[in-house]
Residue frames relative to the residue before (quaternion, step in Angstrom):
aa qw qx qy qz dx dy dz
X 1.0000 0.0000 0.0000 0.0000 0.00 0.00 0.00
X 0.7393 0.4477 -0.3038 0.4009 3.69 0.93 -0.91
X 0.5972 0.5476 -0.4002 0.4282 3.28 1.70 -0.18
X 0.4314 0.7462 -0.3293 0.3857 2.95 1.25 -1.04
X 0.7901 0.4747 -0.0696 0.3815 4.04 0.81 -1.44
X 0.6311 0.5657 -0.1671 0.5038 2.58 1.64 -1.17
X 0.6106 0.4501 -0.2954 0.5808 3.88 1.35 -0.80
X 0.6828 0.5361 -0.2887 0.4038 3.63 0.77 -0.75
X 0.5119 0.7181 -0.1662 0.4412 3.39 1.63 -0.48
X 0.7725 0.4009 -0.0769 0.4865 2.85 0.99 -1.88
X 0.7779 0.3611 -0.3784 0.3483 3.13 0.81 -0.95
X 0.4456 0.6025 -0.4888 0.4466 3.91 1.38 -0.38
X 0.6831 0.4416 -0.3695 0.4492 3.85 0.61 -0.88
X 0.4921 0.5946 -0.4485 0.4507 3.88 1.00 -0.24
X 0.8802 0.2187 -0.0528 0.4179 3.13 0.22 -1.60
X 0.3263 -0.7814 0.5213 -0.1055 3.47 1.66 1.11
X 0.9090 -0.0051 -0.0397 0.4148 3.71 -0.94 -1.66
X 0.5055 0.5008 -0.5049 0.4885 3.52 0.70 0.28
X 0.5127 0.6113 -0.4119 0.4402 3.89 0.79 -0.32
X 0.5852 0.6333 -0.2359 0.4481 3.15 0.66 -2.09
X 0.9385 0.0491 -0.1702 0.2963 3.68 -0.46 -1.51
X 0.3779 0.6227 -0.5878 0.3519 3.45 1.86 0.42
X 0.6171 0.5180 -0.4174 0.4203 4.15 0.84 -1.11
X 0.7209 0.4724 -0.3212 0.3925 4.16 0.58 -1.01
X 0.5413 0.5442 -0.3591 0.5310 3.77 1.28 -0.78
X 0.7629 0.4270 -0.2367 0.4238 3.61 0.53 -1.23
X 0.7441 0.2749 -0.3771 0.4781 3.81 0.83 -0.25
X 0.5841 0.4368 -0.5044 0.4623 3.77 1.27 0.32
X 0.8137 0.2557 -0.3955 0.3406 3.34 0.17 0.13
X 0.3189 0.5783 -0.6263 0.4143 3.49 0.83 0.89
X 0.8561 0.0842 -0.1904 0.4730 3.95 0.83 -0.60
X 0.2397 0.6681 -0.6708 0.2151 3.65 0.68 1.36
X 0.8451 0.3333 -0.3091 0.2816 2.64 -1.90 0.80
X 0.5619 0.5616 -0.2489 0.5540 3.56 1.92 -0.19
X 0.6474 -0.5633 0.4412 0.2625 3.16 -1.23 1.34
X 0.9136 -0.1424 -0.1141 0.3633 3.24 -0.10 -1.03
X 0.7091 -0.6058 0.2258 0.2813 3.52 0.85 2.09
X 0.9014 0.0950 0.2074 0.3680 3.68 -1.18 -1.58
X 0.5898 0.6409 -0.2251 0.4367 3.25 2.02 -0.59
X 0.6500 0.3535 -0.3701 0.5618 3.42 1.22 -0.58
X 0.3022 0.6060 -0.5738 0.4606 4.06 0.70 0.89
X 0.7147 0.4002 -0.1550 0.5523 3.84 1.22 -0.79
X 0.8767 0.3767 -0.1288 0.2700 3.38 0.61 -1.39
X 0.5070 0.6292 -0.2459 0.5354 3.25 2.01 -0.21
X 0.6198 0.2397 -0.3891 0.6379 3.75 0.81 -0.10
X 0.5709 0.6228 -0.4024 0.3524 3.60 0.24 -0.54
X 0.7517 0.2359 -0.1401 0.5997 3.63 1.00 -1.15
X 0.5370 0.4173 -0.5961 0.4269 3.70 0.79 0.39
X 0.4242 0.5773 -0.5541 0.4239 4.28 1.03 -0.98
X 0.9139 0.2625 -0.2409 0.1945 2.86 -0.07 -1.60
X 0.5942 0.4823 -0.4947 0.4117 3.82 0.94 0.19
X 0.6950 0.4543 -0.3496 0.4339 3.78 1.02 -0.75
X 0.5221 0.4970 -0.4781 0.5018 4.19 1.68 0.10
X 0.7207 0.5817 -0.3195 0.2006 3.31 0.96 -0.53
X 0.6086 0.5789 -0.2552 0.4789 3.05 2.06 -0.89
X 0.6805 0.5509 -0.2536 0.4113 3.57 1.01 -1.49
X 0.7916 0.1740 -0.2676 0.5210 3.91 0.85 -0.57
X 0.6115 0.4954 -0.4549 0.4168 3.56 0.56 0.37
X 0.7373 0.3995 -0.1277 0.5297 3.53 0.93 -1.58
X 0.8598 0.2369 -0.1392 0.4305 3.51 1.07 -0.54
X 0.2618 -0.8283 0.3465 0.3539 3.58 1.90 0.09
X 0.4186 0.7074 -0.5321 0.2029 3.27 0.22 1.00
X 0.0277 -0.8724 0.4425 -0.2058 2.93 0.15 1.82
X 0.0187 0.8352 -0.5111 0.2022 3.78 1.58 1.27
X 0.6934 -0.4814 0.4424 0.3030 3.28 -1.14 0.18
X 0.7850 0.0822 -0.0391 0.6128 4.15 -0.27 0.65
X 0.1577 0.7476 -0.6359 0.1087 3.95 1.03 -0.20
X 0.8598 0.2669 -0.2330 0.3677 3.51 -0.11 -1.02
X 0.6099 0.1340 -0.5166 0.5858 3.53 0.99 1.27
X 0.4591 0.4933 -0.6256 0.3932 3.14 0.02 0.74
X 0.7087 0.4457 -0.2584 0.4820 3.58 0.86 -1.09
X 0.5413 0.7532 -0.2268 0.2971 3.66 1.76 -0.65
X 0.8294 0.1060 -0.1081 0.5378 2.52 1.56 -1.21
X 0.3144 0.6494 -0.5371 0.4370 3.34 0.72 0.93
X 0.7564 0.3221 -0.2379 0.5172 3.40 0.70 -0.91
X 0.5594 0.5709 -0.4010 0.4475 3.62 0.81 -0.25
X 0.6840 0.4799 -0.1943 0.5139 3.73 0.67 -1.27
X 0.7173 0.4199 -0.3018 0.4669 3.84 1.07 -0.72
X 0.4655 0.6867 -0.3036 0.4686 3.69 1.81 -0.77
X 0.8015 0.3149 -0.2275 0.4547 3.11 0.25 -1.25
X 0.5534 0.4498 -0.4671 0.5227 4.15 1.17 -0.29
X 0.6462 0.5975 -0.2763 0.3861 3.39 0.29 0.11
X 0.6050 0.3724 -0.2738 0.6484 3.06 0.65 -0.90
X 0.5277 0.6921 -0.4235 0.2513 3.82 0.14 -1.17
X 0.8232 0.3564 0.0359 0.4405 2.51 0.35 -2.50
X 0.4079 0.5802 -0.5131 0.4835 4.17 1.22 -0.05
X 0.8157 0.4068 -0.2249 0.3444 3.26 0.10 -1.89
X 0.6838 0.4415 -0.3228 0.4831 4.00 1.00 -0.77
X 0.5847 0.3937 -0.4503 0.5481 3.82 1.21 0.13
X 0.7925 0.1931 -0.4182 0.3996 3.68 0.17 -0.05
X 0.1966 0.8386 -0.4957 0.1108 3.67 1.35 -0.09
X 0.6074 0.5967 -0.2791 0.4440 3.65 1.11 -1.83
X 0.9053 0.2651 -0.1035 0.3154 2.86 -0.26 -1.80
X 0.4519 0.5849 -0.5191 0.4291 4.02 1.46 0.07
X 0.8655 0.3529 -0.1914 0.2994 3.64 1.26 -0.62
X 0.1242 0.9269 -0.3187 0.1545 2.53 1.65 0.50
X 0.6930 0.5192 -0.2947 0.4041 3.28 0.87 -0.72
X 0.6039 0.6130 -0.2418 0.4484 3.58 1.94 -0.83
X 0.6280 0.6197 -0.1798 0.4350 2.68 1.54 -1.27
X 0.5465 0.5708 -0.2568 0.5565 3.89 0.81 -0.84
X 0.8876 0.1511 -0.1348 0.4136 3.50 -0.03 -0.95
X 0.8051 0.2207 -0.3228 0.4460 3.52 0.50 0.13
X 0.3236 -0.6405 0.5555 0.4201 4.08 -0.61 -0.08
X 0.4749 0.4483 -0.7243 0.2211 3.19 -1.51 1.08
X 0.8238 -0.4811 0.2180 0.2057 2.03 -2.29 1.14
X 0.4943 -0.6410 0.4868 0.3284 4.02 -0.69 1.28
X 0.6687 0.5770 -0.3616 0.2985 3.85 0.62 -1.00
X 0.4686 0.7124 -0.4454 0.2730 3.59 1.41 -0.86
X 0.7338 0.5672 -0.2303 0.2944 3.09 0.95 -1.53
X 0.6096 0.6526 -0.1123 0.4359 2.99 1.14 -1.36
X 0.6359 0.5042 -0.1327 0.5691 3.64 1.35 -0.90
X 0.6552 0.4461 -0.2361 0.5621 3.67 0.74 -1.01
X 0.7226 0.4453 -0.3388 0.4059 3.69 0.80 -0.62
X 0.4861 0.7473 -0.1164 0.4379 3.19 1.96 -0.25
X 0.6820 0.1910 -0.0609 0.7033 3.03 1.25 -1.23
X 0.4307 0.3887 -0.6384 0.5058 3.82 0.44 0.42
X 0.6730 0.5077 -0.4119 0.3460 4.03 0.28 -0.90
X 0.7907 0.4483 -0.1182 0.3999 3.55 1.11 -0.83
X 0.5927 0.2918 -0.5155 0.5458 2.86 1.66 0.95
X 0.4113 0.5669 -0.5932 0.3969 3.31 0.63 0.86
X 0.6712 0.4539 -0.3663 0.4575 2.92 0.55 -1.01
X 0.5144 0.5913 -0.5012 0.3667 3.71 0.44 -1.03
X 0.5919 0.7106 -0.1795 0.3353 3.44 0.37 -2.12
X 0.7415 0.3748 -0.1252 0.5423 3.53 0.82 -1.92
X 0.5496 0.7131 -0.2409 0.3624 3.25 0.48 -0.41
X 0.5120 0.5501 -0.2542 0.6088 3.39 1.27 -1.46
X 0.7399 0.4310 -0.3534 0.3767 3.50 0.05 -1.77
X 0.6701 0.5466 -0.4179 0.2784 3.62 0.97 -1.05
X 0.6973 0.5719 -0.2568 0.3475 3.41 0.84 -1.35
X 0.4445 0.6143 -0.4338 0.4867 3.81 1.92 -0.44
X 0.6812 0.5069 -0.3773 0.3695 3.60 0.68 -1.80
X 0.7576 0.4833 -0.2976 0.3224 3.52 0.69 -1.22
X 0.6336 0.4289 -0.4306 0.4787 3.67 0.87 -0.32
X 0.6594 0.5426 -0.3447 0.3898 3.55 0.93 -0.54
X 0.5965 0.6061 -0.2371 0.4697 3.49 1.23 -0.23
X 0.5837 -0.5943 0.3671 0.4139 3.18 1.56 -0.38
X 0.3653 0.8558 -0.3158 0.1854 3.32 1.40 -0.77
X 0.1118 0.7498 -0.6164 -0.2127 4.30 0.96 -0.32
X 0.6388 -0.5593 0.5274 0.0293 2.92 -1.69 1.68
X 0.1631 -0.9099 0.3579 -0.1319 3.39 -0.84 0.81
X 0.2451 -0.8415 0.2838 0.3890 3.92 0.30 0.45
X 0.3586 0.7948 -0.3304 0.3613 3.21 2.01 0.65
X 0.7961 0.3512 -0.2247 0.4387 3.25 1.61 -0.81
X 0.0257 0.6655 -0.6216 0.4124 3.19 1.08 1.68
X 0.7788 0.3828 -0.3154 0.3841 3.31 0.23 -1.42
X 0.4108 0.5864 -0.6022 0.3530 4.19 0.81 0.60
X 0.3252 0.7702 -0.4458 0.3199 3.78 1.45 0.43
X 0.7361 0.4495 -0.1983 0.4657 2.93 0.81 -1.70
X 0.8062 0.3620 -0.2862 0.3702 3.78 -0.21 -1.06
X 0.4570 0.7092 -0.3161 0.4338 3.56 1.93 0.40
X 0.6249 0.3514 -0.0248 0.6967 3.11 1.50 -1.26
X 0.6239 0.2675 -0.4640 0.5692 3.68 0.17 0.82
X 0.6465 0.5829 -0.2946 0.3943 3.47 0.86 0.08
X 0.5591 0.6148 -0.2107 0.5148 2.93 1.70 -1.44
X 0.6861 0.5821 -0.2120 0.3814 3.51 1.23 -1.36
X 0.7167 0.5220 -0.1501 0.4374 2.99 1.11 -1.58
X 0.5889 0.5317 -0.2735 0.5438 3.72 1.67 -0.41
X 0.6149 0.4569 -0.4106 0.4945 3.87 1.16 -1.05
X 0.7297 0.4568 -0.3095 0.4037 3.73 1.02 -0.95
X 0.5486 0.4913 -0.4144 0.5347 3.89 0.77 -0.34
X 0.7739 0.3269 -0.2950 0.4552 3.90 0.53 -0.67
X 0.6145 0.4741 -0.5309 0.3403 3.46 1.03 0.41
X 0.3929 0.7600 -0.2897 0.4290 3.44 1.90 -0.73
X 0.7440 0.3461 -0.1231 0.5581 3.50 0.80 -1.79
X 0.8610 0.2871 -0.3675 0.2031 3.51 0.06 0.02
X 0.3453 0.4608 -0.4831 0.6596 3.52 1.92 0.15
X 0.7169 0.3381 -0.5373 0.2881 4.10 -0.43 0.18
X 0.5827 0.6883 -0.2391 0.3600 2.97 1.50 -0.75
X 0.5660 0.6308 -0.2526 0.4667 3.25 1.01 -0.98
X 0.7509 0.5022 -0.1484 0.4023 3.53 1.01 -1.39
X 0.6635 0.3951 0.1849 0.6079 2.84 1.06 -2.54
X 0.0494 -0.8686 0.4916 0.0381 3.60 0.07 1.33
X 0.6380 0.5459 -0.3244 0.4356 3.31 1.99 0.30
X 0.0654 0.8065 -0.4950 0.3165 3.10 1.44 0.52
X 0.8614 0.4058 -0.1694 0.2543 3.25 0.21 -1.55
X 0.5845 0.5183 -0.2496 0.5722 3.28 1.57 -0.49
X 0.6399 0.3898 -0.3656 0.5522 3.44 0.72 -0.69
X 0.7041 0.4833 -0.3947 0.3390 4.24 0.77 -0.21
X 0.4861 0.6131 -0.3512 0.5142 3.38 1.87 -0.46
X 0.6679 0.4209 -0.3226 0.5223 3.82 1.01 -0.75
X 0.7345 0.2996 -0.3689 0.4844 3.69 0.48 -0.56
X 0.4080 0.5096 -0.5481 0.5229 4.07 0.16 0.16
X 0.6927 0.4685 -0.3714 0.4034 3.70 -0.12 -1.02
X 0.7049 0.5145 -0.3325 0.3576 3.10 0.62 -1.44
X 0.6230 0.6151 -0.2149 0.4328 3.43 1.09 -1.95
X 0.8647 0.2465 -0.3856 0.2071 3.58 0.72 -0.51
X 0.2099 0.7621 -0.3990 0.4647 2.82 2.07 0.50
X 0.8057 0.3203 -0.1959 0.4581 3.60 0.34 -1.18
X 0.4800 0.7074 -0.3718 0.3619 3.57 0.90 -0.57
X 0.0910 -0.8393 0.4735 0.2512 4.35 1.25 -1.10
X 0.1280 -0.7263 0.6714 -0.0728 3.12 1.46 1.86
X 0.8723 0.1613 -0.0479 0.4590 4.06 -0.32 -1.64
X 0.7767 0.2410 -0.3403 0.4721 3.71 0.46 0.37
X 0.4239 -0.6317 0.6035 0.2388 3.24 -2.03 0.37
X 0.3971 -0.7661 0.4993 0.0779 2.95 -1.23 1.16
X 0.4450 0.6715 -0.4558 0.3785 3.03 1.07 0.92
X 0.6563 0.4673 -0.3523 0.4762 3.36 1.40 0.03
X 0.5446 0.5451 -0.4174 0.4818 3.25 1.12 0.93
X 0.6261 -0.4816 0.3197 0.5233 4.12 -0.86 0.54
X 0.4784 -0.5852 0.5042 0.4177 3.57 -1.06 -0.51
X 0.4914 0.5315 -0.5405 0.4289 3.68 1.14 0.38
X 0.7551 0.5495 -0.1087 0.3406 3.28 1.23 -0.61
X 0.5471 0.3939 -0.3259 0.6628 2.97 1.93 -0.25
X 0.5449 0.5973 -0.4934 0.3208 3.73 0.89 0.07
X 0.5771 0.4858 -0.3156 0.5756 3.66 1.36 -1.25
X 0.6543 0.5308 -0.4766 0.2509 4.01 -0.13 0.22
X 0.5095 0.5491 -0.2933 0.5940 3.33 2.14 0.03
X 0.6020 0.3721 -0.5579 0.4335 3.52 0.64 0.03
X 0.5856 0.4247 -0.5291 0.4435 4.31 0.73 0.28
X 0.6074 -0.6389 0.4529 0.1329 3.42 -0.67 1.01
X 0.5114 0.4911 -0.3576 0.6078 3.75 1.18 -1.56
X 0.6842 0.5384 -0.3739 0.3197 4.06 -0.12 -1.28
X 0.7218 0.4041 -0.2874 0.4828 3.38 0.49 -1.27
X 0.7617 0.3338 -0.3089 0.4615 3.75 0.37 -0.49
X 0.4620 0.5848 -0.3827 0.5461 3.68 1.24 -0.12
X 0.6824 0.4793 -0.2129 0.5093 4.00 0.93 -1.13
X 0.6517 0.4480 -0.3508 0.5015 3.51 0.88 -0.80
X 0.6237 0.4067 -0.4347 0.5066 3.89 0.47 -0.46
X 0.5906 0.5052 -0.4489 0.4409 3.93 0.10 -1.00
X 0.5668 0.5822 -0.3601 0.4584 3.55 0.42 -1.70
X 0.8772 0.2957 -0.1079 0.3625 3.67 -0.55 -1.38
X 0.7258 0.3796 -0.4244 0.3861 3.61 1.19 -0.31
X 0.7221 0.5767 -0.1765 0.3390 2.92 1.14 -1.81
X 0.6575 0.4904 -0.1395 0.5548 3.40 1.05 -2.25
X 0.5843 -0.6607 0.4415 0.1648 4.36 0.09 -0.71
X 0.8117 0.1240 -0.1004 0.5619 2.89 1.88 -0.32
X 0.6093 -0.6949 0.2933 0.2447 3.09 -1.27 0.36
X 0.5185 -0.6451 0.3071 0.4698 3.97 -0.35 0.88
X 0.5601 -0.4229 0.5438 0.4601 3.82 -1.69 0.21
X 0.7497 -0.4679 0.4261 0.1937 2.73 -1.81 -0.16
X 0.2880 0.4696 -0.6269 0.5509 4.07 1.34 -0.01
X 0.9391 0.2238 -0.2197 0.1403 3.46 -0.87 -1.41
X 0.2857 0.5750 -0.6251 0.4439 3.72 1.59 0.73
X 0.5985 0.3672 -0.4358 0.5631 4.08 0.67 -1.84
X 0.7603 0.4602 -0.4309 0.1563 3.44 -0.99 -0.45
X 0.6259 0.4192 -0.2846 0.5929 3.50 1.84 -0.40
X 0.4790 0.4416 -0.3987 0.6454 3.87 1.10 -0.12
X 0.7614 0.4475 -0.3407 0.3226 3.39 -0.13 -0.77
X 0.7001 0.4421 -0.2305 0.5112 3.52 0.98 -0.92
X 0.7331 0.3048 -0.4329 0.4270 3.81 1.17 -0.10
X 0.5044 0.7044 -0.3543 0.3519 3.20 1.30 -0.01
X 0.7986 0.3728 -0.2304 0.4124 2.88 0.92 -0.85
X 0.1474 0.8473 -0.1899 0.4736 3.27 2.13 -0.03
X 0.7491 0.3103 -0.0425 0.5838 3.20 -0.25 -1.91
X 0.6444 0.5108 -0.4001 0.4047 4.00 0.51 -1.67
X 0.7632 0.3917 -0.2836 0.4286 4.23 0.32 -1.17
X 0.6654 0.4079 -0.4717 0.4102 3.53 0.98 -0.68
X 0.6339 0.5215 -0.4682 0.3273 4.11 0.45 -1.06
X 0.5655 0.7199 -0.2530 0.3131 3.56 1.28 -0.51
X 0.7145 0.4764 -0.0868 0.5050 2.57 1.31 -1.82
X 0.5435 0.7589 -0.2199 0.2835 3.31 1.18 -0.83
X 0.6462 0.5278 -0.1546 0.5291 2.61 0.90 -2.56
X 0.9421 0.1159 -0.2337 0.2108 3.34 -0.32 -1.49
X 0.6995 0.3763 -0.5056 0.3368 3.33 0.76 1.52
X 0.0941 0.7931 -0.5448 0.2554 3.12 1.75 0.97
X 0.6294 0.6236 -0.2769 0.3720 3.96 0.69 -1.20
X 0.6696 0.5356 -0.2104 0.4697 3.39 1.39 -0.75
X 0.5513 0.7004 -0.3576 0.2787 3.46 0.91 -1.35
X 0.8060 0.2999 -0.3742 0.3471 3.78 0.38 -0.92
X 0.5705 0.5368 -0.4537 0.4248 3.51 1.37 0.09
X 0.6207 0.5283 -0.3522 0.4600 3.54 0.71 0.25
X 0.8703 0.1698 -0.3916 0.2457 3.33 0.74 -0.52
């Protein structure tokens, strides 16, 4: 495994400026041609909060304490898995044409579409930490620790988008069958409800979805004050670990395939 990082290291440090303008190409042209560019990185979660705060405590009176960072970050933490994992399933085949004619490493792409996602998310974030002081929320040197379940995400997104984009490459229904399972995921995920009104056999099965546990660890540390035990640090390591462990797998052993596909 440490070699495994160590080669992955070197060769990202090789290709250094090809990294750079694959991450600046990929976050300008998510907003060419748009008026107001880098801004809807802010204003698109902002106006989903504010249509999905509008339904759940008006249409549905849920009028808990912090609701609208509770509902903040649920949808913020699922936004940004999303986006990830879109952009690292079409990452391959948008370059296909780069890919074909020159040799380099397929993962660059796939990475850069990664960190173009993670400065959105960065970006969103800011807006989040405004909502929370405005909410009353009293700030804390506890929510440093929103480090960790950030970076087991980050992982758990580099590994879901290696998964999606060697299937993709093959399996052009992947993509339809990923629009149906997102839906599902954010159903299960309790972006806008509490799972406390469910048994506790039932609030146990919401930790086998990965988005949940790291969605729970932010709520936990902003809203609640403290920080989770230790099952549910292993359980966020564990779930990107094992992530990253099926996608390099999956990857490798249909990397061999990829130029016959595109």
């Amino acid at each position: 495994m440490l070699d495994a990082v160590k080669k992955f290291t070197e060769a990202v440090s090789k290709q250094r400026f090809l990294f750079e303008e694959l991450v600046k190409r990929d976050f300008k042209k998510k907003y060419k041609r748009t008026i107001l560019g880098m801004l809807w990185s802010l204003i698109s979660p902002l106006m989903q909060l504010l249509v999905m705060a509008i339904v759940f405590t008006k249409f549905f009176a849920r009028d808990n304490p912090h609701y609208i960072i509770y509902l903040f970050a649920g949808n913020l933490t699922y936004s940004f898995f999303k986006d990830s994992t879109y952009g690292g399933m079409n990452a391959l085949m948008q370059n296909a044409g780069i890919i074909t004619k020159i040799n380099l490493p397929k993962y660059m792409f796939l990475l850069s579409k990664n960190v173009a996602s993670l400065i959105n998310f960065g970006l969103t974030l800011v807006i989040f930490f405004i909502f929370v002081a405005v909410d009353g929320v009293a700030f804390h040197f506890r929510f440093l620790m929103m480090i960790y379940p950030i970076l087991c995400l980050i992982i758990f997104n580099i590994g879901c988008g290696f998964i999606l984009s060697a299937l993709f490459v093959i399996f052009k229904d992947v993509q339809y069958l990923y629009d149906i399972f997102t839906l599902m995921l954010m159903y299960l995920s309790a972006i806008f409800y509490y799972t406390d009104d469910y048994s506790e056999k039932i609030q146990h099965l919401f930790y086998l979805n990965p988005l949940y546990v790291y969605i729970t660890y932010i709520r936990h540390l902003i809203i609640d004050g403290y920080i989770p035990g230790l099952p549910t640090h292993a359980l966020c390591l564990f779930y990107a670990l094992a992530a990253l462990g099926i996608g390099a797998l999956i990857y490798k052993k249909y990397n061999y395939k990829f130029m016959y596909y595109m």
